[in-house]
BATORLUM-715150 format. One record per residue (C-alpha): residue number from 1; x, y, z. Coordinates in steps of 0.5 Angstrom, whole numbers, plus 500, padded with zeros to 3 digits. Layout:
! BATORLUM-715150
num  u  v  w
NUM  X  Y  Z
...
! end
This chain:
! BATORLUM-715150
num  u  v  w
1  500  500  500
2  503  508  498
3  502  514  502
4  496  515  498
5  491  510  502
6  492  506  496
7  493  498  495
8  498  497  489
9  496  490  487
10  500  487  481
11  496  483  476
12  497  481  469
13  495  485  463
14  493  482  456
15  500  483  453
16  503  479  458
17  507  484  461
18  506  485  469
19  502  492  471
20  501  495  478
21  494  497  479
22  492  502  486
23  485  501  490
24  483  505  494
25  481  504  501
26  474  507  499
27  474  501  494
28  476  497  498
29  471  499  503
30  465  500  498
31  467  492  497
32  467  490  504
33  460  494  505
34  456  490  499
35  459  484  501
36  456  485  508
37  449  487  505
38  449  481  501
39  450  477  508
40  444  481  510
41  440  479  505
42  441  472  505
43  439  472  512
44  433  476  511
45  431  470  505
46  433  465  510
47  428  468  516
48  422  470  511
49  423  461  509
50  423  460  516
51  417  464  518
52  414  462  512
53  414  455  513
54  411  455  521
55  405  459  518
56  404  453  514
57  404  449  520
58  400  452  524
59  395  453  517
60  396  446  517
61  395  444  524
62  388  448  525
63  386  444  518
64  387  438  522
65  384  439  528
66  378  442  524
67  377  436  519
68  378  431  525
69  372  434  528
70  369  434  521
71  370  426  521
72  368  425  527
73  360  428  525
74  360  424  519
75  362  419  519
76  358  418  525
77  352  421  522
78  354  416  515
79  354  410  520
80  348  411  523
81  344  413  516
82  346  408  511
83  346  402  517
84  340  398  512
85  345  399  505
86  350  396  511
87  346  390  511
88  344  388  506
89  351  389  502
90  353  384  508
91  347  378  505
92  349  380  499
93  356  377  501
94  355  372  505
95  350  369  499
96  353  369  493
97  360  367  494
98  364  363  499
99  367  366  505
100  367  372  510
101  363  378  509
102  369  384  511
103  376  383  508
104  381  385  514
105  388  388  511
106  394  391  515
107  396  398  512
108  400  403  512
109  397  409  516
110  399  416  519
111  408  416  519
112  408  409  516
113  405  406  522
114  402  399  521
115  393  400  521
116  388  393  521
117  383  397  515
118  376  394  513
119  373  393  507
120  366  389  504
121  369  382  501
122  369  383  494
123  374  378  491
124  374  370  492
125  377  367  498
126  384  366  496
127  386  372  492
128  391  374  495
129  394  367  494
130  392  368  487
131  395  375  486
132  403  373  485
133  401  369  479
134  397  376  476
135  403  380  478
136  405  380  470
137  399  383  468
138  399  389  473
139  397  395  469
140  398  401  473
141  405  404  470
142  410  405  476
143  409  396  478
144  408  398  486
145  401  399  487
146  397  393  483
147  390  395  478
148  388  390  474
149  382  392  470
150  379  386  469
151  382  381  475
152  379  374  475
153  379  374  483
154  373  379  483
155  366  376  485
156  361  379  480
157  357  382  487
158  364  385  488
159  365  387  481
160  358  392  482
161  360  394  489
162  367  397  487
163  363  401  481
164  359  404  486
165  365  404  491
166  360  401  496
167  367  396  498
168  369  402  502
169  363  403  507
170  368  400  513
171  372  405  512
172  368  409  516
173  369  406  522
174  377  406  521
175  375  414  520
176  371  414  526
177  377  411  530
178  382  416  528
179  386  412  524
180  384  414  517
181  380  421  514
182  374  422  510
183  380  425  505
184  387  424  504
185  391  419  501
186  388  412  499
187  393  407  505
188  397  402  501
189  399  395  503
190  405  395  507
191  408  390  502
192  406  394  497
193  409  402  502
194  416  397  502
195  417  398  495
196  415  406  494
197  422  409  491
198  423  416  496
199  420  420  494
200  412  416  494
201  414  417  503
202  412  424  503
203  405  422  502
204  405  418  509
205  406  425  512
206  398  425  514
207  392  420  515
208  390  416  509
209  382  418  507
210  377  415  503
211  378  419  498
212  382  425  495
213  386  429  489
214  387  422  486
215  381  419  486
216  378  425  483
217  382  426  477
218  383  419  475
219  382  414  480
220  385  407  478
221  387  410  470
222  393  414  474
223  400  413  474
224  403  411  481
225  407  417  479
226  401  421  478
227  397  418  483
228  403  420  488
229  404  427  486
230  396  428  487
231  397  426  494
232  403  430  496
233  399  436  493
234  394  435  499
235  400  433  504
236  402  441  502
237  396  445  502
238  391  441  505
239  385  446  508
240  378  445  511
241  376  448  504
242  380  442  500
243  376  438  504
244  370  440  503
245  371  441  496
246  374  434  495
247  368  430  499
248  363  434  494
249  367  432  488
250  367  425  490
251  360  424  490
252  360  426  482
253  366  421  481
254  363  416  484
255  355  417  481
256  359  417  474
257  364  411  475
258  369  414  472
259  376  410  473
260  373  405  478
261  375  398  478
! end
């Protein structure tokens, strides 16, 4: 440094030649002060992600406990309300095929964490057994959640409850427990959650439900890709209002049939 408040610095010019180049300490300030405005800046960024992120939570937070409530009220009311349909689909069962009326599998709950769900019985006694040998013939792209459009195991009464998804009646009381929602991802089977690449976990970041975005924009005809990316959508925004508007849309689903099998 000179007596002028300068930094001589040596560096090479484009003629090769070496040239002794003055900073000033006004400069060198001026580059000291930018560089700790873009720290600054950083920061900020940092806390506005930060306070971002916890307003989500508690969005999310207050989500949950009002749909809980709502689950609660009706799924309670539908219990009651439709307990004539839920007896004369179990004479059904019972009548026309061999075996028990309700169909008992664990799945993958909230977290992961392992659930006995509750369905009417719609294939034969032995499917499951009989599953490995259709496993080639999977037609939902992606190969880790089974769909068959036309699979042999289906009983015909089971064939018309799946149209109407008068199957998944059970699950009211699985909601009624706490263990699933009226809405949020369908709960797969635990063999099936073992093979989910990483990104498929973050759909087990809330409670299964009886429906939601996938089932409203394709059901059975997505992808398993689709299928989670509709999921995690929910996972990420989920609201009462979501909630509403995804029962109201089932019902329009469900009357037209679309994707159900």
């Amino acid at each position: 440094m000179n007596t002028s408040g300068q930094m001589s610095v040596i560096h090479r010019c484009s003629t090769g030649e070496l040239q002794t180049v003055g900073l000033s300490s006004g400069h060198l300030l001026g580059l000291r002060d930018k560089s700790i405005l873009q720290r600054l800046e950083e920061q900020r960024a940092e806390r506005l992600r930060i306070e971002a992120r916890l307003r989500q939570k508690d969005a999310h937070s207050r989500a949950d406990r009002w749909t809980r409530l709502l689950d609660i009220a009706l799924a309670g009311a539908a219990l009651v309300v439709l307990s004539p349909l839920f007896l004369m689909l179990m004479l059904l069962v019972r009548l026309t095929s061999r075996g028990p009326i309700f169909f008992r599998q664990m799945r993958a709950g909230l977290r992961g964490q392992p659930f006995m769900i509750y369905k009417f019985r719609t294939m034969v006694v032995d499917a499951e057994h009989k599953k490995r040998a259709l496993l080639s013939q999977n037609e939902q792209k992606g190969g880790v959640i089974f769909k068959m459009k036309s699979d042999p195991r289906v009983t015909w009464v089971g064939r018309w409850m799946r149209r109407w998804s008068l199957d998944e009646l059970p699950q009211l009381w699985n909601v009624l427990r706490g263990e699933m929602s009226l809405v949020g991802p369908r709960p797969h089977p635990l063999t099936e959650v073992k093979q989910y690449p990483l990104f498929a976990h973050a759909r087990l970041r809330v409670k299964p439900g009886l429906t939601g975005y996938a089932q409203v924009n394709g059901r059975s005809d997505l992808s398993f890709r689709e299928t989670v990316d509709w999921d995690i959508r929910y996972v990420n925004q989920r609201s009462v209002r979501d909630y509403v508007l995804l029962l109201w849309k089932t019902i329009r689903v469900v009357i037209s049939g679309r994707g159900a099998y």
